[in-house]
C-alpha positions in Angstrom: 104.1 -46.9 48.9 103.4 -50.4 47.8 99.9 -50.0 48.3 99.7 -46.9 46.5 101.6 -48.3 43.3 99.2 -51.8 43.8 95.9 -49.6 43.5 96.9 -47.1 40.3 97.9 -50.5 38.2 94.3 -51.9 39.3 92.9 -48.9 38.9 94.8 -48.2 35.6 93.5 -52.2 34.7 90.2 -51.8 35.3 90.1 -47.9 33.5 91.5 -50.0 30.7 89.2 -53.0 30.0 86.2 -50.1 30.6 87.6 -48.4 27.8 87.7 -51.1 25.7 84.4 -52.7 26.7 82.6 -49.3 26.1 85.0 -48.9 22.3 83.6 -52.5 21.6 80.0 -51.8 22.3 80.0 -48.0 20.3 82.1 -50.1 17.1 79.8 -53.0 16.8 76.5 -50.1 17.1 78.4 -49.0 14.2 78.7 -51.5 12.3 74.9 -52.6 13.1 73.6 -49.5 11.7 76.2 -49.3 8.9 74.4 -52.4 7.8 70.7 -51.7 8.9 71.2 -49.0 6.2 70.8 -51.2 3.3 72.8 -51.5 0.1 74.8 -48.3 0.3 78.2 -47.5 0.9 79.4 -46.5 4.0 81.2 -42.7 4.1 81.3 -41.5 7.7 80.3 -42.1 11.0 79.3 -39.4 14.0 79.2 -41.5 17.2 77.7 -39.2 20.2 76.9 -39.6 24.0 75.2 -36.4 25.4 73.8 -35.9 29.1 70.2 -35.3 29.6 69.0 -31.4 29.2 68.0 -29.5 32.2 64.0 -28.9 32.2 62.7 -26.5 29.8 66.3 -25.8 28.2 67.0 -26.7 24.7 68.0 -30.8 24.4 72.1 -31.4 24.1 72.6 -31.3 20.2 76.2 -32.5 18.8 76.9 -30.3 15.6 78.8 -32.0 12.6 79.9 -29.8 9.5 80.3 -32.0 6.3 81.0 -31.0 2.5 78.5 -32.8 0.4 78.7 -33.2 -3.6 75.8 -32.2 -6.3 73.9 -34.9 -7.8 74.8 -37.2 -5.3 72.4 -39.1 -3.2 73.2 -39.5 0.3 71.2 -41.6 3.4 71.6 -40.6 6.3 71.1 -43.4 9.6 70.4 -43.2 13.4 71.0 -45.7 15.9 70.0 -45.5 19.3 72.4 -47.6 21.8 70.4 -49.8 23.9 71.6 -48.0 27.4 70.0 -45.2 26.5 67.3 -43.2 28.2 66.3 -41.2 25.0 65.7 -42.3 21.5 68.4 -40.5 18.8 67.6 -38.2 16.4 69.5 -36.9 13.4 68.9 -33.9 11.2 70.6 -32.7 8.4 70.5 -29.0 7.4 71.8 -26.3 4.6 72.0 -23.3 7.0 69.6 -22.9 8.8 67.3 -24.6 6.3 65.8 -28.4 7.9 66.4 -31.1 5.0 65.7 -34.3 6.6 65.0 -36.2 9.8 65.1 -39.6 11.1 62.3 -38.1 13.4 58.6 -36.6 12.1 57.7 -34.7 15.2 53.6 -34.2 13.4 53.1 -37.3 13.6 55.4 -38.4 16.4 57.1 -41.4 14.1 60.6 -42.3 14.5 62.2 -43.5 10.6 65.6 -45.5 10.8 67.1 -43.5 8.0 66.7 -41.3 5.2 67.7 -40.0 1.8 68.6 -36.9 0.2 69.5 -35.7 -3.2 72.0 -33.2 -3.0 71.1 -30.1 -5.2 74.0 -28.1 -4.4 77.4 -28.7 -3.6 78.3 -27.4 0.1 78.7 -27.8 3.7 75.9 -28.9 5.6 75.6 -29.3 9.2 74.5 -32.5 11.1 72.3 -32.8 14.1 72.1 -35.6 16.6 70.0 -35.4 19.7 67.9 -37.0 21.7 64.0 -36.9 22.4 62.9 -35.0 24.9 66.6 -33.7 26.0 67.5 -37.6 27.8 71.0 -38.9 28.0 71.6 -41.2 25.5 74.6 -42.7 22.9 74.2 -43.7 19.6 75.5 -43.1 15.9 74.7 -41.5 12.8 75.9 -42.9 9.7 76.4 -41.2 6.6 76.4 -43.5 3.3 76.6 -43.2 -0.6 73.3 -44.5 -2.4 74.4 -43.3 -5.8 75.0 -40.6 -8.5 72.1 -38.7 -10.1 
């Protein structure tokens, strides 16, 4: 009985300095890329850890809705966390319209962020991913640039 009681408080010890080790590393990613993203203001944050696809199946994609404001310009920034086995991608769409990507797949290069102008107010949807369908975890960060 002892023993049992001994090895769920390690257990629950260890479970507990993980979580905070792994919160640590995920909030200073955050705050990296908040500030890789220039002089903007920082809105939101969409932190993500997907498993690797299975082979030929679509890549794991996390799906964020978000209402976005007319004449506002908006960056949009991917960080990759450096465990990773793929290199993060974010997209933003209207619909099923593509807007922007930190990702150009013609000519394979990878861009750290990006800006849009929003034309319309409305809900558009936010992609993350990861090349090729690998596991990876990383963070998008949506910030204010400024008012058209």
């Amino acid at each position: 009985m002892i023993r049992k009681s001994l090895f769920s408080l390690i257990l629950s010890l260890f479970l507990a300095v993980f979580a905070t080790a792994y919160g640590q590393d995920i909030s200073q990613l955050t705050a990296q890329c908040a500030a890789n993203a220039g002089d903007v203001m920082y809105l939101e944050d969409f932190v993500v850890k997907l498993d690797q696809g299975t082979p030929g199946g679509a890549a794991p994609t996390q799906r964020f809705a978000m209402l976005l404001s007319k004449n506002v310009v908006y960056r949009f920034s991917i960080c990759t966390a450096p465990n990773s086995e793929g290199e993060a991608v974010l997209q933003l769409y209207d619909m099923n319209t593509p807007i922007g990507s930190t990702f150009n797949p013609s000519t394979g290069k990878d861009f750290p962020f990006f800006d849009f102008k929003c034309q319309k107010t409305g809900v558009y949807h936010i992609f993350i991913s990861f090349k090729d369908g690998k596991a990876g975890e990383g963070v998008g960060i949506m910030s204010y640039v400024k008012k058209l």
